[in-house]
Structure formats: C-alpha cells, structure tokens
N, C-alpha and C positions, 0 to 999 in steps of 0.2 A: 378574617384573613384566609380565605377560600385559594387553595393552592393547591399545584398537579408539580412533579418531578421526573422529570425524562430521566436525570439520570440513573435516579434513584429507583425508578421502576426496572429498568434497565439492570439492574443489581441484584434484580432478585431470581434465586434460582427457581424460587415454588412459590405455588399462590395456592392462598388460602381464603378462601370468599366467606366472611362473615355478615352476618347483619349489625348494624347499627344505627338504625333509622329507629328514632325514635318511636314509643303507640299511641294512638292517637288520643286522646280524652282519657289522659292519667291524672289523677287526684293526686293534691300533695294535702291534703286534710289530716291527715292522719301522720305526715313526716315530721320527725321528732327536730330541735335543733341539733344540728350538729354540733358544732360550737361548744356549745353549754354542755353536750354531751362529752367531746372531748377535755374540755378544760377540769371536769370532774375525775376522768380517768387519767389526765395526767398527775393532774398533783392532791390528787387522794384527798382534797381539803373541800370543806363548803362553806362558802362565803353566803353574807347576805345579799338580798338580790338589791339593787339600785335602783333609783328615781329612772335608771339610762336603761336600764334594760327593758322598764316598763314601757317606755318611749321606742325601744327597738323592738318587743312584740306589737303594739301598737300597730308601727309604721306595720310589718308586715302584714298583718290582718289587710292595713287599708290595700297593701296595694295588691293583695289576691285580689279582694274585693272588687276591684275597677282595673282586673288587669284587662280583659275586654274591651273597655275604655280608651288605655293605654298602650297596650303591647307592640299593636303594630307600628305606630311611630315611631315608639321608642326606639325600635328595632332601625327604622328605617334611617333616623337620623347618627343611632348609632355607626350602621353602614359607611353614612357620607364623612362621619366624623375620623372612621380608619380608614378610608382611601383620602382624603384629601386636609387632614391635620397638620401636613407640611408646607400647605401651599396656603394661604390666607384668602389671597382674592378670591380665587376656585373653592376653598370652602364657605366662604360668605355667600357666592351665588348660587351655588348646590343645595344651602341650606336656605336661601329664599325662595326658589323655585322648585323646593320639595314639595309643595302640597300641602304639607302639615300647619295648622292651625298652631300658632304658640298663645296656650291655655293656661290656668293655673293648674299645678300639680305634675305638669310635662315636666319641665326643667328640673327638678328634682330627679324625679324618677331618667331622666337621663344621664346624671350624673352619677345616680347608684347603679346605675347597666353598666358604667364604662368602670367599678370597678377599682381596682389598683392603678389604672388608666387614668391617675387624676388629671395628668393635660387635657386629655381629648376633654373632660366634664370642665375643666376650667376654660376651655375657647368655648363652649357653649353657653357656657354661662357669661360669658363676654359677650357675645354676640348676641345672646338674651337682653342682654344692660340696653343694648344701643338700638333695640325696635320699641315704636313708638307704642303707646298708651299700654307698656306693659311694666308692671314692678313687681321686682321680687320679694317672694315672702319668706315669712320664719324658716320653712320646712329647706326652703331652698338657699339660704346661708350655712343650715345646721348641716347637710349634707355636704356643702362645701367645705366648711371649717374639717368634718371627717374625714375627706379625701385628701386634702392638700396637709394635713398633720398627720395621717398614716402617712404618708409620703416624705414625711419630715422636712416639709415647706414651711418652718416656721414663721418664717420674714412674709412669707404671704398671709400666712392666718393674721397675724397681726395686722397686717395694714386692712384687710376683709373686714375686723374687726373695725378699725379706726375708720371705715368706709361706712362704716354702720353706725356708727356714733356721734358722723354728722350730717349721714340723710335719714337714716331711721333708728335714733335712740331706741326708741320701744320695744325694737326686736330683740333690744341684748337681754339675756339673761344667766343667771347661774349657770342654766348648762351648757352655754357656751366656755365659759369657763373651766368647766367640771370636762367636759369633751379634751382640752387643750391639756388641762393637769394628767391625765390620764393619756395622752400621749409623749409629753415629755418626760411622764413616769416610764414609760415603757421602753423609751430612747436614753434610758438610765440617764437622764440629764434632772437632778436629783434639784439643785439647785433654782434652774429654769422653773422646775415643774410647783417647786414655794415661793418662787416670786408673781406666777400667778395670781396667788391667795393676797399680796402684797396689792399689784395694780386694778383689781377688780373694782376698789371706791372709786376711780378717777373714772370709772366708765357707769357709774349710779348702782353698783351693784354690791351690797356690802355683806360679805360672806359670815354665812351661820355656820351652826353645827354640824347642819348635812354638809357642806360643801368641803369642811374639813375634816369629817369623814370621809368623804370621795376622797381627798387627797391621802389619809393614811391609809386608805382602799388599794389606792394604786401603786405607794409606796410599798406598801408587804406586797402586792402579788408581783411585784417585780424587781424582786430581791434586793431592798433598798429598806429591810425594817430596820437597822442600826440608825436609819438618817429619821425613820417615821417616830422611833421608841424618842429620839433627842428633841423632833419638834413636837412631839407627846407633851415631851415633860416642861417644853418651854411653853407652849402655849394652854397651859393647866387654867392659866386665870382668865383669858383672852374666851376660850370656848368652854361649855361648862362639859366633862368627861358622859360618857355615855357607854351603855351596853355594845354599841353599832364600836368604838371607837377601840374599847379592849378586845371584843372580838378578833376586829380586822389585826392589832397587835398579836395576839393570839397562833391567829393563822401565819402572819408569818415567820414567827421563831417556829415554829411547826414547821412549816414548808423547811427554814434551813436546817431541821436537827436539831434544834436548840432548846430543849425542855426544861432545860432550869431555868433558863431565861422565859419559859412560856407557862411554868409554874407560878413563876414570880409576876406575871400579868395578871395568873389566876387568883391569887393572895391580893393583889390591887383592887381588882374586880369586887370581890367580894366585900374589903374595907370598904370601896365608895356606896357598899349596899349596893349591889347587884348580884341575883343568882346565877348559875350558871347555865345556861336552857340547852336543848339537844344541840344545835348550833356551837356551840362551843366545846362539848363534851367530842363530837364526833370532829372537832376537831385535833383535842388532844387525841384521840383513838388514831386518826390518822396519824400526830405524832409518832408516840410509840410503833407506829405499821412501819412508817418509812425510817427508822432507826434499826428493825428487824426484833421490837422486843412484843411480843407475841404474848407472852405471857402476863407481862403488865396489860397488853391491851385487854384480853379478856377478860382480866381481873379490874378493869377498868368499868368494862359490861357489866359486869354485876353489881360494882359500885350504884350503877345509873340504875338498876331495876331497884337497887334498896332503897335510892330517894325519889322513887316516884319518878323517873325520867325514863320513861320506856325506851329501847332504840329501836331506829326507825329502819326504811331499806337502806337508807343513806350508811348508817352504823354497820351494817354490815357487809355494805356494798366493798365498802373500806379495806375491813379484814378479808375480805376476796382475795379486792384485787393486792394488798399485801402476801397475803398464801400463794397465789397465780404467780407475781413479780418472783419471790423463793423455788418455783416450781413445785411446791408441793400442793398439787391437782387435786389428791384427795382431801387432803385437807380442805380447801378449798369448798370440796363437793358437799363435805360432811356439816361446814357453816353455812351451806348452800340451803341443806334439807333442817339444820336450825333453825334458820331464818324461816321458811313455812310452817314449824311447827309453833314457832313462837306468835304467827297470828302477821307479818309481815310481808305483802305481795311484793315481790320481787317487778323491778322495772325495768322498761328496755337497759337503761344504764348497768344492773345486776347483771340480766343476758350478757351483753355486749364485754361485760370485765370479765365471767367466765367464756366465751368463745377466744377471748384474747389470748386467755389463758393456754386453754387446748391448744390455738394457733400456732403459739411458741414454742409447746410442745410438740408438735408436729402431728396433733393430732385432728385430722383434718377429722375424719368421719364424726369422731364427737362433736365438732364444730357443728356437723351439720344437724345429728340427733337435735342439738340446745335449738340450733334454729327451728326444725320442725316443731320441736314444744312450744316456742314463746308462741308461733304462729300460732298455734292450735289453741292458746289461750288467749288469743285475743291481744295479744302486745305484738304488733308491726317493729321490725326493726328499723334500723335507720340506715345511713347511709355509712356510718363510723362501723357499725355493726359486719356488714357487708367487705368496708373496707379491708378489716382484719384478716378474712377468710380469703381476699383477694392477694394482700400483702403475703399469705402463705402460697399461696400458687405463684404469685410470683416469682420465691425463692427455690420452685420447683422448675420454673419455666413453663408453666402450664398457661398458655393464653389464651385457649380455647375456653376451657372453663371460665374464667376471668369474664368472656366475653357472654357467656352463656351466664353467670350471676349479675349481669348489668341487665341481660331480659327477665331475667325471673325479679330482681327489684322495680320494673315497669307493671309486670304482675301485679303486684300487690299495691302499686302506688307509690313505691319509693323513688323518685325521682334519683338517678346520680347526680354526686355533685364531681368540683372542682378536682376534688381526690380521687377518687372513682376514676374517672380519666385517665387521671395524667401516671396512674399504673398501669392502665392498658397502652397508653402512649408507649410508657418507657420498654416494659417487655418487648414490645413490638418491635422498638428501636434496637432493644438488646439483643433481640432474634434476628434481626434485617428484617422483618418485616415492614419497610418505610409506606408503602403503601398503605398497609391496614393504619400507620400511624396517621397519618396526614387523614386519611378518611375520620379515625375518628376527633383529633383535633377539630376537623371542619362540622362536625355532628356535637363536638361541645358547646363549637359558634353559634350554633345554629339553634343552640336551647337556651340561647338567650342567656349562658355562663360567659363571664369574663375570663382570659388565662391568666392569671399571675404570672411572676416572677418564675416561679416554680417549672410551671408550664414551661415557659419560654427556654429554660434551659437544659430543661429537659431534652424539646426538641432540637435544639443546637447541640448538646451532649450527643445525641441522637445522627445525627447527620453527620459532624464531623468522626464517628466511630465508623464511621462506611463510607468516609472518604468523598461526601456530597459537598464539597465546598461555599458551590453557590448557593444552593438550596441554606444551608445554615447561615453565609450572610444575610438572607432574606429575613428567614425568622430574629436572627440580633437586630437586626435593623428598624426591624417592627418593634422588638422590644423597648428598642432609645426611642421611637420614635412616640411611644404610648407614655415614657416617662416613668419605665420603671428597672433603667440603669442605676445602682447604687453601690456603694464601696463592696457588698459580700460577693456581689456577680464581678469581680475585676479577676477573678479566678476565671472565670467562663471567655473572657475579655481577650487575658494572655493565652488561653491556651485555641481559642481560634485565631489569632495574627500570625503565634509562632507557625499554627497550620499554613496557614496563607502565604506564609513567606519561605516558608523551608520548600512548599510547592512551588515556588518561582513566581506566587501572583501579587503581586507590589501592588501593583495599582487595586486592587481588589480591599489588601487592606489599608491602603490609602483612603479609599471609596470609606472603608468602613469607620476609620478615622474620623476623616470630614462630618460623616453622619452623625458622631456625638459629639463632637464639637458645633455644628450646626443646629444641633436639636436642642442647645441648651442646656447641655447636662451639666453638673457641677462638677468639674474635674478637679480631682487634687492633685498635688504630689505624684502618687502610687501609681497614678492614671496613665502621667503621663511619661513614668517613670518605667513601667509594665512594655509600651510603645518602643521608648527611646533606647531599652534593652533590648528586645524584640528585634528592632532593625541591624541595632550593630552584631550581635549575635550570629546574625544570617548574612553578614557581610554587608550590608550597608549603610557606611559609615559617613559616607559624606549626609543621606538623606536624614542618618538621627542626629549630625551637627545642627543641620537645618530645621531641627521640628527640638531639637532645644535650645536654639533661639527664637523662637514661635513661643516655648515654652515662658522664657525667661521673659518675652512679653509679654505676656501674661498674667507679669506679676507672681509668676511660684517659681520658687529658686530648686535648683537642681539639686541632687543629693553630692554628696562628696564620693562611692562609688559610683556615679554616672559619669560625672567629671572626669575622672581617673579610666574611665573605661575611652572616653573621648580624646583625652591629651593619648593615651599609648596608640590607638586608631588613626590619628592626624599625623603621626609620628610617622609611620610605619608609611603614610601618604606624601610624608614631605610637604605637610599643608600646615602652614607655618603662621598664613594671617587668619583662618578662622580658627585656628588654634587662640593665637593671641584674642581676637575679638570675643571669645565666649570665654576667657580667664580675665578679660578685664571689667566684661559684663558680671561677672558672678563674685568679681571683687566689690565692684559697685555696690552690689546689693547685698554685701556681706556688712561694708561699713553702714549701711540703710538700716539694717536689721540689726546691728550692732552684734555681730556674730564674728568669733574671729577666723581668719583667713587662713591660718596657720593649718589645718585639717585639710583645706583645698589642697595648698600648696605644697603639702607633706604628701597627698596623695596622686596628683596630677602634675603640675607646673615644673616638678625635677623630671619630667620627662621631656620638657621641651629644651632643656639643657644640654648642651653637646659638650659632653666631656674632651679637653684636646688629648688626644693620645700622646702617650709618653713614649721617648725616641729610647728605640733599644741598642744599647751597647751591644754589638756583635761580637768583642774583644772581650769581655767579662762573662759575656755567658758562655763564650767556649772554654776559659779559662775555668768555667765553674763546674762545666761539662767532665773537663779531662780529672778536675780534682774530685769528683765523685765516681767517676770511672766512667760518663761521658752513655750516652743513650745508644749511640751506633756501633761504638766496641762491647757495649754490653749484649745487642742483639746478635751480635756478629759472633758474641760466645755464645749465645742459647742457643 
C-alpha cells in the first residue's frame, strides 16, 4: 500500500530527511525468534517445545532456503492481491497474466506473506483450486487452516477441513487438529477448543497422548487451567498421565499465582512416579518470582543444586527478569555476575531481560554498555532486544535515534521486524512527522512484512491526530479490506466516524460504511450500534432511522438505548410513521427472540405519546394567587 499525502505533507512545518532504505545483502542467520524470545519474557515460564514448533522452525529454514526461488512472485502476486482483492474479475485476470508460473510450494508461501491478511491468502488459494492440473498439498491446507483460525474463521476451517475429507483424506492429520485446539484455546472458547478432541475419530484420526497434551498445552497458556486441571482429572483413564501433561498443569497455576494449587500438581507428579526435571523446577521458580517471594525462590535454587538439578540460564534468566520487573537493578546485576560465576552463559534472552530492565529505569546508557558486551561476545541481539531500547526513546521523543538503531540492526544482520516499525510509525505520527511515517510504512512493504492490525491503527490513530481525514480513511479502508476488522478495533471505528461527521463529511463516512459492510465483515450488534449513535449524535437522525432499518434487516435487533435515542429524535421531527415502523419492527423481533417488549417500550414508545394538556382554570389559580399573597403583589413589595 505504497501511498503520498498532499495534505499531510502540507502539515508539516520542518523536515527531517532520514534514511530508510533498507542494505542490501543482510543476513538473517544469525536472528533469534522473536516470538519465542518474547513469549519467555512475558510470562517468566518455560514450556516444552511442541511437535508444532518443530514444524514452524522447519518451515523457516525451508523457505530462507529457496527464498531466491520464491520471493519475487511471491512479492509480485502479493501486489495484485492488494490492489485488486475487491474486484474478482480484475483479480483473476491480473493474476493470470502475471507471468508467474503456479508451482508447488508458491501457494503456501503466499499465503504466509499475506500474513494476518487472511482474505487476500484465501482468494488465492481459491483461484489456485480452479487452475488446471494443479492440486493442493499438505503444506498449503496447514497454512490455510493457520490464517483463517488466527482470524477466528472458525466456520471456514471446518468446512476446509470437510473439503479435505472428501477429496483428500490423507492429508488430515493430528496437527491439523492440534493447530484448530490451540486457536480456540486462545479465543478463550474453552469448550470449542475439547470438542475438537471429541470430533477428530469421524475424520480417521484418533487422538493420543500428544494431542491431549497439545490441548492442556494451550489450555494453561491461555488462562483456562481451572477447565485444563477438571479435563485432567476426567480424562485420567481415557489417556494414560504423563510428565509433558503435569508440566503443562504446572505452568499454569504458576502463570495465575496459584502455588498451592501448583504444589499440589507437584505432589501428583511425583505419586505417578515422575521426578521433577529443570523444566518444572524453573517453573515453580518463576512461580515464586511472579508472586514477588524472592526469597522462597532462591531457597528454591539451592534446593535444585542439592538434588543434582543444576540451574540453567533459563533459572536465572527468571530471577532477573523478577528483580528487573521490582526495579531492583542491582539486584538483578548481582544474579547477573552469579549466574557467570556458576559456570552458566547467559543468552540473548538474559541480555534482552537485563537491557529491559535498565530501559524501565530510564537508563538508557546502561542499555547500551549491555549491548556493547553481548556484541563483543559473540551473542547478536535480536529484534525484541532492539525494541526495548527503542520503546525508551520513544517515551523521550527521540526519533532520530530510533531511526539510527533500525541502521545499526542492518549492521549486524538484524533484520526489523513488524515492531520495530510500527514505533518509528507511531512517534512519527506523535511528532507530525506524516511524511517520515508513510515513508517508512512503504519501506516495511517493501521488506516483504505484512502490517497487522497494529500497524493499521496505528497509522489511522496517526492521521486523524493531525486532522488528515482522507488519508486515514484510506489506511481503515485497506485494513476492512485485508480482513482484519474485528470487535477490539470498533474503538478505532467510532472514533474516525465521529471525526467524519462532526467535520460535515457524511458521505465520507457513509463511503466508509459501505466498505465494511461490502467487504464482508462480520458486524455485530456494537458495530452497528457505534454508527447508528455516531449519526444521531451529530445530528442526523433521519439517516441513523434509515441504517437501523438496514440494521433490523439484517437480522440484529437494536439495543433498547438506540431505540430511545430514535423514538426522542423522530419526535422532536414530527416523524410519526418511521417512528411507528421501526417500533413495530423491533416488536416483531422481540416476540421472535422471545424477549420482552416492556424495556422497549418503557424506554422509547412513551415518547411517541402525546400527553392531552389539561385545561387550566384561570378562576382558581388567581384565587390561590391572592390566598398566598399572589406573585405580582408580592414583587410589587420587594
């Protein structure tokens, strides 16, 4: 989405010319995950690694490997798939008379460029189905099933699946399943996510050990161990218990705090014969860290040297980042230089919890000492590493620097990611710098990153703080249009309409309107409820009658304050029959739903009521005037 802003250029009172062009023949051999790197610094816990993770370094390796092979298609098809994802005919002939060869190993790796953009990967993968002597393989369902269930497309994964069940059995396997459990775990749909475990025999696939592992896996790490501990204990005879299974219990009464409850796993643990390995130990350790008992933890440390369970970086990576999170630095420092003395190399993940730490503190120079050491011993940072140091300049306002540690991670090989960016965006946007934003927006495109969610509100937060209007419908527009409008961005939603409309441009957010309801979004309730406020708000009350009757077609019934905001609006208009017509529609569908009426009608319907005025006696109220001493002899005394 390569874009210029007249007016937004126009805005700015000083320019500031940075570099941003990427260097040419930078290595990422050497770049850490980030991911994994964050997921350890958030929640202080270590899990074991998964069948799925082994399959997600896997896939990477391959496709550095042949990205040479690959890239520039990908790239290119990507292109036609963002200018022309709205138009079907124009994108089926754009993408036949692209040039591009459809191969095995393309359509996958397209689908992973585009990203949180699950639409654009699903019209390609459509458009894939329907060219001759070509079929799809394993790699390219599994990356479907991922995109469209991050997406919480559930109704799609399923029928994807049932699509595979009657052209190619073969393909299904366990980690298909195990992909879908571990998204419905994460969309806390607790239930969804063990009725998987239930339908897997009708598709030939009859779940073991591992696979209900995966499921208590992603139940603890997604704060859902109350439901994982009850199907623990129900499914005791069904699967036989394991190390991998108390574990994963383990981890997560740790993660909530909960150590009696995660002692009481450890006491289980050990009755079914099993010991307790570093993997577990460092997870109580994180226990105790994130409770703030310090002292248990270290006396925890010595436990593990007296049974022969040495701690590793991991162990003390823990108690770091615990001392860091309390702010006590030296502390921190002092288990910093334990940690070497005990025979333990500290790993970028070590670095990157102490630089956090300084960060917070505000101490940037230290930040940068740690970094100078890790380099100099041969541990490359990462990009999470980088970000830290960034997030403190940002809090300063410093973008220059910011811009100057995205070239010195080219140095080394550190590629930016997704993050990296979208705090040079945002500062940018925070300063008015719209210019340097959109440059570098177009320079994240360009390295072949997808934007999120993130991204995109970013630069719409961004725009409408400086009063660019159109420029931020542009960016929302692309967002609905990538498919990745959902209930948390209905915040970002209301507060560009209210922009749009309090500036007198109706039709602008009409346009924008239309563009999610056209693009297929799933509107709720909220959605359209965010709108139908918006309009009356700003004074136009005939057009939100009109778009909640749109609504009420729709099939979602209106809230009982919309209603009430409606009947006093129509009133005030002397509009009497869409008054009536949208209370006898919302009666309809009350009796449908079997909802009662009585809320409507207590809040809206007594206002279409015209009380008759009562005829006032002239004769009694003067009468009542003089016997109280009457209002105009009374002024006439004061």
């Amino acid at each position: 989405m390569q874009r210029s802003s007249s007016k937004a250029l126009s805005l700015l009172t000083k320019h500031r010319r940075f570099s941003f062009s990427p260097r040419p023949n930078t290595t990422t051999s050497h770049v850490e995950s980030t991911a994994t790197t964050t997921n350890q610094l958030n929640s202080n816990l270590v899990c074991l690694k998964t069948k799925e993770d082994d399959c997600k370094c896997d896939n990477t390796t391959d496709t550095h490997g042949s990205h040479n092979e690959f890239s520039h298609d990908v790239e290119k098809i990507f292109r036609i798939l963002k200018k022309f994802h709205s138009r079907l005919p124009k994108l089926e002939l754009a993408l036949q008379h692209s040039g591009v060869v459809l191969r095995p190993g393309l359509t996958e790796r397209v689908i992973n460029r585009c990203g949180d953009a699950g639409n654009l990967g699903y019209r390609y993968y459509m458009w894939a189905s329907e060219q001759p002597n070509y079929v799809h393989s394993y790699d390219v369902y599994r990356a479907l099933i991922k995109s469209l269930s991050k997406m919480r497309k559930f109704g799609a994964v399923w029928a994807l699946i049932e699509e595979m069940r009657k052209e190619k059995p073969q393909l299904i396997t366990t980690e298909v399943f195990v992909i879908l459990m571990r998204r419905f775990a994460s969309a806390r749909m607790v239930q969804k996510a063990i009725e998987v475990l239930d339908e897997m025999p009708k598709y030939g696939c009859e779940p073991d050990e591992f696979v209900f592992g995966c499921l208590l896996d992603a139940l603890c790490k997604n704060s859902s161990v109350k439901e994982a501990a009850k199907l623990f204990d129900e499914m005791r005879e069904r699967f036989k218990p394991s190390l991998r299974h108390f574990t994963s219990l383990l981890y997560g009464w740790c993660k909530e705090g909960k150590l009696v409850e995660a002692k009481y796993v450890l006491v289980q643990m050990k009755d079914a014969g099993f010991e307790p390995d570093i993997v577990v130990y460092n997870n109580l350790l994180s226990g105790y860290a994130q409770m703030g008992k310090m002292t248990d933890a270290f006396e925890l440390l010595k436990e593990m040297r007296r049974k022969g369970c040495d701690p590793n970086s991991n162990s003390y990576t823990v108690l770091i980042q615990a001392l860091c999170r309390m702010e006590k630095m030296e502390e921190a420092n002092r288990a910093f230089v334990e940690m070497e003395r005990s025979g333990c190399e500290a790993d970028v993940v070590t670095y990157t919890t102490l630089i956090s730490g300084f960060c917070k503190s505000r101490k940037i120079d230290r930040c940068y000492e740690i970094l100078d050491s890790m380099i100099q011993r041969g541990i490359l940072p990462n990009q999470l590493t980088y970000l830290h140091i960034m997030l403190a300049h940002e809090k300063k306002e410093e973008l220059e620097e910011c811009v100057e540690l995205m070239g010195e991670m080219r140095k080394i090989g550190c590629v930016p990611d997704v993050s990296n960016y979208i705090v040079v965006i945002r500062l940018a946007c925070k300063l008015g710098e719209l210019k340097e934003a959109v440059n570098v927006w177009n320079e994240m495109e360009s390295a072949s990153l997808s934007p999120g969610t993130d991204s995109f509100v970013v630069m719409v937060h961004g725009f409408l703080g400086q009063g660019c209007l159109i420029e931020a419908c542009e960016y929302f527009k692309e967002m609905v249009g990538r498919g990745l409008l959902s209930a948390p961005q209905y915040g970002t939603l209301k507060e560009l309409l209210n922009s749009l409309l309090r500036a007198q441009k109706v039709e602008m957010a009409k346009d924008v309107w239309s563009c999610i309801v056209t693009k297929g979004c799933e509107l709720n309730v909220y959605a359209w409820t965010i709108w139908i406020h918006s309009l009356f708000s700003n004074g136009h009350v005939k057009e939100a009658c009109s778009y909640c009757l749109d609504m009420m077609d729709a099939d979602v019934m209106p809230q009982p304050d919309t209603f009430a905001k409606l009947m006093r609006g129509l009133k005030k208009l002397y509009n009497r029959q869409i008054a009536a017509e949208i209370t006898e529609k919302v009666r309809k569908m009350a009796a449908e739903r079997q909802i009662t009426f009585k809320m409507y009608k207590r809040r809206g319907e007594r206002d279409l009521k015209e009380k008759a005025k009562k005829k006032v006696d002239g004769r009694k109220r003067r009468a009542r005037q003089r016997r109280w001493g009457g209002g105009r002899s009374k002024a006439k005394i004061l």
